[in-house]
C-alpha positions in Angstrom: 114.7 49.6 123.4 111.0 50.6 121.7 110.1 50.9 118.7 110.7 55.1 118.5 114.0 54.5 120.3 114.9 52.2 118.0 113.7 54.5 115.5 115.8 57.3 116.2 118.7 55.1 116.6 118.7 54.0 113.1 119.8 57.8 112.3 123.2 56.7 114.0 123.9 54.6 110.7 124.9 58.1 108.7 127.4 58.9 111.4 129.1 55.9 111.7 132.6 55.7 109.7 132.1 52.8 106.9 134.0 52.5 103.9 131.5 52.0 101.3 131.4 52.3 97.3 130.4 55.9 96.1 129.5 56.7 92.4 131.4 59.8 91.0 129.6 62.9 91.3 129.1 63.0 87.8 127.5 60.0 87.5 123.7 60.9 86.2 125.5 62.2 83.0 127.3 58.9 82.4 126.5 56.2 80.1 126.0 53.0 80.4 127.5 51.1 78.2 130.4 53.3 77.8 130.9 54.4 81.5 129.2 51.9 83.2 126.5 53.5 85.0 122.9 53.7 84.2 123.3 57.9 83.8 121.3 59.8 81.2 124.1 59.8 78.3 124.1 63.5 78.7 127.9 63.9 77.9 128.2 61.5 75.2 125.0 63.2 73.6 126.9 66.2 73.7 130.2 64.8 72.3 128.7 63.1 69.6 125.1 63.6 68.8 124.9 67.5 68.9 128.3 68.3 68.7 128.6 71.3 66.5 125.1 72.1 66.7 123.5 75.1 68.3 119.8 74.9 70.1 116.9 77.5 70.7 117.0 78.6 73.9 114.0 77.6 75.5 112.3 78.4 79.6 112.5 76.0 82.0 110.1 77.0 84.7 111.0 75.4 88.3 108.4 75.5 90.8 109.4 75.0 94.4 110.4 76.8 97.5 112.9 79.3 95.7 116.1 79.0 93.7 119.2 81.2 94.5 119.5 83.5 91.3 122.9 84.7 92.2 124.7 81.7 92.4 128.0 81.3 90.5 126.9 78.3 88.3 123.2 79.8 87.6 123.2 83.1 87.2 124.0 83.2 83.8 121.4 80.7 82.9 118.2 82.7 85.2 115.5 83.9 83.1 115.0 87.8 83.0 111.7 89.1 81.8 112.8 91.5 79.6 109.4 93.2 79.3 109.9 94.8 83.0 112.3 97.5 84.2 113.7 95.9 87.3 112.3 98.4 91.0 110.4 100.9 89.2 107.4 99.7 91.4 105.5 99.3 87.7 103.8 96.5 86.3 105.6 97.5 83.3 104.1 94.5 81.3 100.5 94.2 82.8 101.0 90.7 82.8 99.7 91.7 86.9 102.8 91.0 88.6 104.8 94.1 89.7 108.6 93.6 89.0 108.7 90.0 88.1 112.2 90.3 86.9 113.0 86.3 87.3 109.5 85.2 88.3 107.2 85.3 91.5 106.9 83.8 95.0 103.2 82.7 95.3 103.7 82.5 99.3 105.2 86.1 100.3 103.6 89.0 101.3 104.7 92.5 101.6 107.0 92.3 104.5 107.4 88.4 104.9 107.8 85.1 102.8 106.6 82.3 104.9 109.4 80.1 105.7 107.6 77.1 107.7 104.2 75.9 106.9 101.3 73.2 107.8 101.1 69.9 106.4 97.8 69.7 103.9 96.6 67.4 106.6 97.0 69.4 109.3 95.1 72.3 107.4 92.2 69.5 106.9 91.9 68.1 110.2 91.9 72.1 111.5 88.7 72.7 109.3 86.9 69.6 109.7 87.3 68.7 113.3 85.6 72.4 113.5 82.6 71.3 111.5 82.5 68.0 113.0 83.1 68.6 116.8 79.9 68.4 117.9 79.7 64.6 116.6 76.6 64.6 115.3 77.1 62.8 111.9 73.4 60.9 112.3 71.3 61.6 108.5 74.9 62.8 106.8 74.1 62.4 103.1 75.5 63.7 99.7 78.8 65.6 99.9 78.3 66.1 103.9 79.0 62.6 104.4 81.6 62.3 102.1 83.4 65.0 104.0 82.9 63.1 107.3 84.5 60.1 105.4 87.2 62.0 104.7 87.6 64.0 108.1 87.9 60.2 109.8 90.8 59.1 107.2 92.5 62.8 107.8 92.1 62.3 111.7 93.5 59.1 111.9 96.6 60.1 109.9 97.0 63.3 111.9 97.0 61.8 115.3 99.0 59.1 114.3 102.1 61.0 113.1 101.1 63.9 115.9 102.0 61.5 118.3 104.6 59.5 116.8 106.6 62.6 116.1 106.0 64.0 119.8 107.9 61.2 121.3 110.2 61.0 118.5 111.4 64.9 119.7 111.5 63.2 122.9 113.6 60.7 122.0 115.8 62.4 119.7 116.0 64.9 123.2 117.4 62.6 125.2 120.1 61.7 122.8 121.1 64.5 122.0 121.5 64.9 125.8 123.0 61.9 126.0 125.8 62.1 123.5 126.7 65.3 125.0 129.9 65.1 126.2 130.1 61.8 126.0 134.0 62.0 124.0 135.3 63.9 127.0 134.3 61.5 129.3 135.3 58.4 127.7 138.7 60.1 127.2 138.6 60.0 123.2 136.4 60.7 120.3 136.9 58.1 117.7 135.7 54.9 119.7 134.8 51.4 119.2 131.6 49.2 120.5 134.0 47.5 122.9 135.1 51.2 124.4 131.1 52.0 124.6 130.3 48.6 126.3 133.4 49.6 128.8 132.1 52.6 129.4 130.5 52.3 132.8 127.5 55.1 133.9 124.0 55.9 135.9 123.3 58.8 133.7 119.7 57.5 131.8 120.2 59.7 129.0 124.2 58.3 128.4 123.2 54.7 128.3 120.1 55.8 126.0 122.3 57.2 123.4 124.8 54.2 123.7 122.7 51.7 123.5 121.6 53.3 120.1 124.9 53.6 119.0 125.3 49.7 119.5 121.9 49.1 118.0 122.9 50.6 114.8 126.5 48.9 114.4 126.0 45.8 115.6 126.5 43.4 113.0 129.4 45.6 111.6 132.5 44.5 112.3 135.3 47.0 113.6 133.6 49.8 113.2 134.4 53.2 114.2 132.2 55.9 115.7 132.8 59.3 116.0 130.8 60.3 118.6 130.8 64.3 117.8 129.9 63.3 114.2 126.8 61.1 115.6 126.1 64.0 117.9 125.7 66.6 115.1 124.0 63.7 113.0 121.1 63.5 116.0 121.2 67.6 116.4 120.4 67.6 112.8 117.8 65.2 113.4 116.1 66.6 116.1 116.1 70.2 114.4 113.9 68.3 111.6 111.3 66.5 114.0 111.0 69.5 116.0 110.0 71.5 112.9 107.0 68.4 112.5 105.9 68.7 115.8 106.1 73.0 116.1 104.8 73.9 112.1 103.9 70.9 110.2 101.5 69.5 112.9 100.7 72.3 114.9 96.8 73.4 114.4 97.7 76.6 116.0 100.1 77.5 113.1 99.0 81.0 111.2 101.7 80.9 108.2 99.3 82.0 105.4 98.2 85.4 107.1 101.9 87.1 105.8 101.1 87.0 102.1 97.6 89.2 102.7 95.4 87.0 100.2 92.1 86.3 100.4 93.1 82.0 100.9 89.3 81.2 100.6 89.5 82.7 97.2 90.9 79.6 95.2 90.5 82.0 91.7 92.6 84.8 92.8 95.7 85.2 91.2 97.7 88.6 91.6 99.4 88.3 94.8 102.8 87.6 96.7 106.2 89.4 96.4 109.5 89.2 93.6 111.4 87.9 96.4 112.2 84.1 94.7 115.5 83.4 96.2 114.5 82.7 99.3 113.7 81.2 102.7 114.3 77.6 101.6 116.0 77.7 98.5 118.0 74.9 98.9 115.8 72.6 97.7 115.0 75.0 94.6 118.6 75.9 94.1 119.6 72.3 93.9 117.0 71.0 91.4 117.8 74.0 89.3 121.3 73.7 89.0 120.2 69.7 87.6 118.4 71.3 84.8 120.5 73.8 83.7 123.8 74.7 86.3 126.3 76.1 83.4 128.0 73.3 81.6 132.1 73.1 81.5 132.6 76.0 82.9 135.1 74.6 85.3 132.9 75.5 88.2 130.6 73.2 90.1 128.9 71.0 88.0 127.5 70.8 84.6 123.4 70.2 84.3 121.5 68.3 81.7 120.8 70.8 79.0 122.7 73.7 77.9 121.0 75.8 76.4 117.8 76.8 78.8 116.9 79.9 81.2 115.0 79.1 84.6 111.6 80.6 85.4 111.8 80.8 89.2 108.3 80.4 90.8 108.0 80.2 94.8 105.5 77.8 96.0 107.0 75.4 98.1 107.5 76.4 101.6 108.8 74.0 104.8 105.2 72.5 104.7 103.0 71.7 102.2 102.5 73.7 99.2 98.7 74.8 99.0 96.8 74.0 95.4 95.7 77.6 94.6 99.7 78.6 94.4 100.5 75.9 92.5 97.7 76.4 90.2 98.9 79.4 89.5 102.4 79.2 89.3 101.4 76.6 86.5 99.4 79.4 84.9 102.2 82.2 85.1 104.9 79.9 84.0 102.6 79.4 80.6 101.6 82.8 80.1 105.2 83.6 80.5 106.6 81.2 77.9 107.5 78.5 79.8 107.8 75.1 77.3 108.9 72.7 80.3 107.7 73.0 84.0 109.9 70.9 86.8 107.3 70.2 89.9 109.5 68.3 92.6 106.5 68.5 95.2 103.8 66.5 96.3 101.6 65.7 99.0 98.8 63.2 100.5 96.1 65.2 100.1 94.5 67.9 97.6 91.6 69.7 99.1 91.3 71.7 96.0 92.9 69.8 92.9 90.3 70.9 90.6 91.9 74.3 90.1 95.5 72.6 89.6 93.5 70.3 87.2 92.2 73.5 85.3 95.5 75.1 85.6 97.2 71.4 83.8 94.6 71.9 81.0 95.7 75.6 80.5 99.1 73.9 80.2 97.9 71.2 77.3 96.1 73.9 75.4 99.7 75.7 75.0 101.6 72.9 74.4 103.7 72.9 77.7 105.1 70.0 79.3 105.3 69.1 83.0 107.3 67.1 85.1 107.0 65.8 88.3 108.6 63.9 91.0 106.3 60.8 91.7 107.6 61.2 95.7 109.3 59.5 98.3 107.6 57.1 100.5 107.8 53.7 98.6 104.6 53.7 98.0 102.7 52.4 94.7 100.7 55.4 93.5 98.2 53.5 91.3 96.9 52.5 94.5 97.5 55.0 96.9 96.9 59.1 96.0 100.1 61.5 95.7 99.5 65.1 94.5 99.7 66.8 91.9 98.9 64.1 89.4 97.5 63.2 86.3 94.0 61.8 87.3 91.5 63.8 86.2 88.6 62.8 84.2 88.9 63.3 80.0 92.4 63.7 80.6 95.1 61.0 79.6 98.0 63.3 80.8 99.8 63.3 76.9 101.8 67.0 78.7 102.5 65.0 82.0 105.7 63.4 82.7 105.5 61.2 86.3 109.5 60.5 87.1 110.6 57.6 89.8 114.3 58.1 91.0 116.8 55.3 89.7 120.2 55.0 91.6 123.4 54.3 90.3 123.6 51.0 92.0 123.1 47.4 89.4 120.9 45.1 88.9 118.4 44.4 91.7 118.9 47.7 93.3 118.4 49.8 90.5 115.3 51.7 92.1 115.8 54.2 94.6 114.5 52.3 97.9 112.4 55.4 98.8 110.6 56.2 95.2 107.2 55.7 94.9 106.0 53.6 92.0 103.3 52.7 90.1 102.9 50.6 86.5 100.3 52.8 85.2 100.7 56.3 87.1 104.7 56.4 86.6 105.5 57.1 83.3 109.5 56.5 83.9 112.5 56.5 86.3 115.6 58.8 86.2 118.6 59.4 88.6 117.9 60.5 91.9 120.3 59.1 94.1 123.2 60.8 95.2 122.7 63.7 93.1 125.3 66.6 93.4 124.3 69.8 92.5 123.7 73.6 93.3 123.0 75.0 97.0 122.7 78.5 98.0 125.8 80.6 98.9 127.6 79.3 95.7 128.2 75.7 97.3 127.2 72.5 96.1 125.9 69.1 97.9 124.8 65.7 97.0 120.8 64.8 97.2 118.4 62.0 97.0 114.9 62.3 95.8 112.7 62.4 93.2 113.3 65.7 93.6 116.1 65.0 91.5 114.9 62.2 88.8 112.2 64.7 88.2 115.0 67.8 86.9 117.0 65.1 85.2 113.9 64.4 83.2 113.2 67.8 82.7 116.5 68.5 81.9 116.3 65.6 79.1 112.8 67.3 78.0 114.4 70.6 77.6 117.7 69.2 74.9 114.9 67.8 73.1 112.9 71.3 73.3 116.1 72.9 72.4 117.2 71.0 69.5 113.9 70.1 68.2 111.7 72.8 68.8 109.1 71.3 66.0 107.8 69.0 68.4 104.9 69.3 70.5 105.1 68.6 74.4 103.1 65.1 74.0 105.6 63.8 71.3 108.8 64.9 73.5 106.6 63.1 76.3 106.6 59.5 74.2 110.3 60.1 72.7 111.1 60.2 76.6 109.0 57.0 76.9 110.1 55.2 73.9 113.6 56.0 74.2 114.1 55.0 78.2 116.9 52.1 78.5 114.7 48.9 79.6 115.5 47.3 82.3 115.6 43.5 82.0 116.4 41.8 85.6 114.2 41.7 87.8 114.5 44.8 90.6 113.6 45.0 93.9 110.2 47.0 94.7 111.4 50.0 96.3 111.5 49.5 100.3 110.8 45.6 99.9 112.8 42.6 98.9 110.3 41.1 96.4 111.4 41.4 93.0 109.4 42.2 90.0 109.9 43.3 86.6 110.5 47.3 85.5 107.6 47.8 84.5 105.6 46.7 87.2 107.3 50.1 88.2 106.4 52.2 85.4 104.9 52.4 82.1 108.2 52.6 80.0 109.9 49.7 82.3 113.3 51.7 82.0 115.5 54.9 82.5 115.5 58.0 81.0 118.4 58.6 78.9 119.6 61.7 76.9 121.6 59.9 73.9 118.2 57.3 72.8 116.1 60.5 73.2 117.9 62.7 70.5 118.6 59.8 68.2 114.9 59.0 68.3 113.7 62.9 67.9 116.0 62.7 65.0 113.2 60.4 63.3 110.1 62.5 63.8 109.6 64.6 60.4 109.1 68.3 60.8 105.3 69.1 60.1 
């Protein structure tokens, strides 16, 4: 078996029927002395700390690719601009966004939202193998050669995953192929390795997908495979890759040309569509429902703080987000009273991050926090570049929050094994592991990402905004900090055995917790 074979076969390990410890579903509110698992406190805080005690509500803007506004444990808690009269067609607050009634989507135009989307890297190695196909790079100087610099990192990445995803569809193909069937013909569904290696057949494709199956239990002792579960499991997985090969890497892609801007103009600013629920709202709908999904209403789930509305802004879409939207996203969440921002986003590359940068500054001068999801690729980010971030020159990020994901596993295993890290450029890690929460149509599903620590933390950010509203977004930033529950083993560096100390992973060396945060707001004077 190759390497992409063995690859794709590693996606088996879902399907395959393993009893193994889960956390409760509750678990990022727990605490952890009293529960037993390294949640945020947010229940105890409410029993005891603020019990009796009523906050100011405060806006919680969440950019991303679209939140579901009607669902049954958010709509109560969506922000409604009050200054517009919902389809007149007016700008009824001149604010330059025509019927903004719970915020805008930045990548819809008057017919269409795009839906799928490049990479960033794709977009780059578009425009710069353009300028550079002739191949004459002899006397480059200044910013032209800089730009070649970068169009030989962007090439190199592009091809790379261009072709590994191609013969990962190919793959993933061939299994799905493979497994097709495949119950029927061995007479049963439910079936062991010893009925697999029994199974006797010419068929390329069949012995393919078996010998994946094997690959990924052997080692695992009596287990049981259902092969119509590991079928949907690869269908599932060979939608995904097909969507790299066909939008995220496909230079022939023309997503942006729906929303009608001028994309060239990085300063424009009044364009796109009300429409914020959707395409791709899960991943919107979900974070959302983190920060603020209605607490003990006996539906659902409860989110961190209880007493917030949510700015939707659409940004995100299946792709890359594109820096003039975010930029100003970030600038209509402040001009729209926004006091936390939730940015669970990020990408490789920033072609124009100055504008975000601007836009961040814009952010400072109003006292609004943001917080984002330092990514999943297990990557250190002190070393390596994730956008949006907080590296900008003059700029020591005092309204920027940078949030690994923490799971609910002990000790060693403590960081999520996909989070990115980094001991200066993370600031702290939250729960992101096995995160249930909100998804469109009313339904609710367990996440990973720091997609999710980022919401807790905003969440957490939001109490403190709420209860404390004396406080300026760099102070709730340090009581975040200050207050995080330390970590004192040694962990595991996230997608590696070697073991270091927390805060070789971030600054604060711990985890975001609700109960330490109020206690220590409750110190800062009011001035």
């Amino acid at each position: 078996m190759n390497k992409i074979t063995l690859l794709a076969a590693l996606a088996f390990s879902a399907s395959v029927a393993f009893a193994q410890k889960q956390a409760p579903q509750n678990w990022f509110h727990l605490d952890p002395k009293q529960d037993k698992y390294n949640g945020v406190s947010s229940d105890r805080t409410y029993n005891e700390l603020l019990k009796g005690k009523q906050g100011k509500t405060v806006i919680v803007a969440v950019i991303d690719g679209g939140t579901e506004v009607n669902h049954e444990d958010l709509k109560q808690v969506i922000w409604v601009n009050q200054k517009e009269i919902p389809g007149n067609g007016i700008d009824d607050d001149y604010n330059g966004y025509t019927d903004d009634i719970n915020g805008w989507n930045f990548i819809g135009g008057a017919e269409k939202n795009v839906a799928e989307d490049n990479l960033e890297v794709t977009r780059l190695y578009k425009e710069l193998s353009t300028k550079f196909k002739n191949g004459d790079t002899v006397g480059l100087e200044g910013k032209e050669k800089e730009s070649y610099e970068l169009y030989k990192k962007v090439k190199a990445e592009y091809l790379k995953n261009f072709n590994q995803y191609t013969m990962l569809k190919g793959v993933y193909s061939s299994l799905s192929k493979g497994l097709k069937g495949l119950g029927a013909k061995i007479g049963k569904d439910e079936v062991t390795a010893e009925d697999l290696k029994a199974y006797q057949t010419t068929d390329a494709s069949e012995n393919m997908a078996i010998q994946a199956i094997l690959r990924a239990v052997k080692g695992k002792k009596n287990a049981k495979i259902k092969i119509s579960e590991v079928a949907k499991q690869i269908d599932g997985g060979k939608e995904q890759i097909s969507k790299f090969v066909d939008f995220h890497y496909n230079t022939e892609l023309d997503a942006r040309s729906v929303v009608g801007d001028n994309y060239e103009n990085v300063n424009e600013r009044y364009y796109g569509n009300n429409r914020v629920s959707s395409p791709n709202g899960e991943h919107g709908t979900h974070v959302a429902g983190i920060i603020a999904a209605i607490r003990n209403n006996n539906i659902g789930m409860n989110g961190v703080a209880d007493q917030v509305k949510i700015m939707v802004l659409r940004v995100v879409p299946d792709g890359d987000e594109r820096d003039k939207d975010v930029a100003n996203a970030i600038k209509y969440a402040v001009d729209n009273g926004a006091s936390v921002i939730n940015m669970s986003f990020g990408k490789s590359f920033s072609p124009n991050k100055g504008i975000v940068d601007e836009a961040v500054r814009y952010a400072l001068s109003k006292d609004v926090l943001l917080v984002h999801g330092a990514g999943n690729d297990s990557k250190d980010i002190d070393v390596e570049n994730n956008f949006p971030n907080k590296k900008m020159d003059s700029y020591t990020g005092e309204n920027w929050l940078e949030v690994g994901a923490s799971s609910w596993q002990k000790k060693k295993q403590i960081p999520a094994v996909f989070s990115n890290f980094g001991a200066s450029n993370v600031d702290v890690f939250a729960p992101g592991v096995d995160i249930y929460s909100c998804i469109p149509e009313s339904n609710y599903a367990s996440y990973d990402g720091t997609s999710m620590a980022s919401p807790v933390t905003a969440g957490v950010a939001a109490v403190i905004r709420s209860y404390f509203p004396h406080l300026k977004a760099g102070q709730v930033k340090e009581i975040i900090k200050k207050s995080a529950i330390p970590v004192k083993r040694k962990v595991y560096v996230p997608g590696t055995k070697k073991k270091v100390k927390m805060k070789q992973l971030c600054d604060a060396g711990g985890i975001v917790n609700l109960y330490e945060a109020v206690k220590l707001a409750e110190t800062y004077p009011k001035k």
